[in-house]
N, C-alpha and C positions, 0 to 999 in steps of 0.2 A: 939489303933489307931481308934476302931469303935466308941470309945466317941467322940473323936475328930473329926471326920467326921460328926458323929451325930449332934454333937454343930453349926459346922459348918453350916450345912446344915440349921437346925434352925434360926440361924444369918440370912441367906442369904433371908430364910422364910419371917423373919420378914421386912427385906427390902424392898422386894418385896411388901407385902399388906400394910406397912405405906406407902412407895411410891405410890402406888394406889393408898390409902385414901388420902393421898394429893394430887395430880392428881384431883382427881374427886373432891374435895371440891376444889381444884381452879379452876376449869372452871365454876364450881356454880355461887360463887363468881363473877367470872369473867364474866359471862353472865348478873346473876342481877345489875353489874353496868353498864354495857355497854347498857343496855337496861336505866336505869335512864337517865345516860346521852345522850341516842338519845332522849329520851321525853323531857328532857331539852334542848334538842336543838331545837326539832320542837318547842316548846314553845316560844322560844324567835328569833327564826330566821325571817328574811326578804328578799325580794326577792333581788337577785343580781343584782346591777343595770347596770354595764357592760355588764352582757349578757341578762339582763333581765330575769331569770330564764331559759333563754336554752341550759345553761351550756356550749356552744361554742360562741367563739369568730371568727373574720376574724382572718384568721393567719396575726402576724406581720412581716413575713418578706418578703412573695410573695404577702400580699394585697389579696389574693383568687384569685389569679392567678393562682395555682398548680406550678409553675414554676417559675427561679429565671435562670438570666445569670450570666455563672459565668466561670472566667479563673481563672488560678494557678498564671498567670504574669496580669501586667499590661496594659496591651493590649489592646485596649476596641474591636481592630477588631478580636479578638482571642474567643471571649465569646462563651459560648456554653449554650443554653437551657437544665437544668438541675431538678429533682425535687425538689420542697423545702424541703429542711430538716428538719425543724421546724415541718414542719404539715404532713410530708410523701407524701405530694403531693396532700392531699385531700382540700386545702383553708381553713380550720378552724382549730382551735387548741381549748384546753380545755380551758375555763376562769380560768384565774391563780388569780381573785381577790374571788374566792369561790373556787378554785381548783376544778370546775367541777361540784359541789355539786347542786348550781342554787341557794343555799339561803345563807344570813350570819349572822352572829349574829353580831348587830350591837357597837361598840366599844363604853363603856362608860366610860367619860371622868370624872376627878374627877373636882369639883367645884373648886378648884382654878387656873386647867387647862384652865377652859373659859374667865373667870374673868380677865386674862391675858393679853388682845385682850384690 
C-alpha cells in the first residue's frame, strides 16, 4: 500500500508544479501582450468626438436633469419624480461611442467600401 500512496502522492506532486509553471508562464504571456496591445492602441487612437475625450456624456434619458417622471399607468396626472435610472441620478452616463475610454481607434474602411458612394 505504501508504494501506492507513494506514487500517488508524486502524481499529485507533479500537478501541482506543472500547474504552477503554466500559471506563471501565462500570465507572462499574458502581460506581454496586453501591454503590446495597449501601445498599439495608444498609437493609433484618436479623440472621441462625442465626448470629446471626457469620457461622459449628458445622460440620454433625463437630458442632465438627474430626474425622469414616471408612473406604472398611463396617467400623465399620476407621475412621480423619480431618479433616472440610466445615469443613477447623476446626469451623465459613460460615452458608449469609446465606452468611457475618451479615445478610439478609427475604423478603416477597405477601398472598395468608399468607391461605392
Amino acid at each position: 500500500m505504501k508504494p501506492l500512496l507513494r506514487a500517488g502522492a508524486a502524481t499529485a506532486g507533479t500537478f501541482v508544479v506543472i500547474g504552477g509553471a503554466t500559471l506563471a508562464t501565462t500570465s507572462v504571456v499574458m502581460t506581454v501582450v496586453r501591454a503590446g496591445i495597449n501601445h498599439r492602441k495608444k498609437k493609433l487612437s484618436i479623440v472621441c468626438k462625442p465626448c470629446s475625450g471626457q469620457k461622459l456624456v449628458v445622460c440620454s434619458v433625463c437630458k442632465g436633469d438627474n430626474l425622469i417622471d414616471w408612473s406604472p399607468f398611463e396617467d400623465p396626472a399620476g407621475r412621480t419624480p423619480v431618479l433616472c435610472p440610466m445615469c443613477g441620478g447623476y446626469g451623465e452616463q459613460k460615452c458608449l461611442n469609446c465606452n468611457g475610454e475618451g479615445t478610439v481607434i478609427p475604423l478603416q474602411l477597405p477601398a472598395w467600401a468608399s468607391d461605392a458612394q
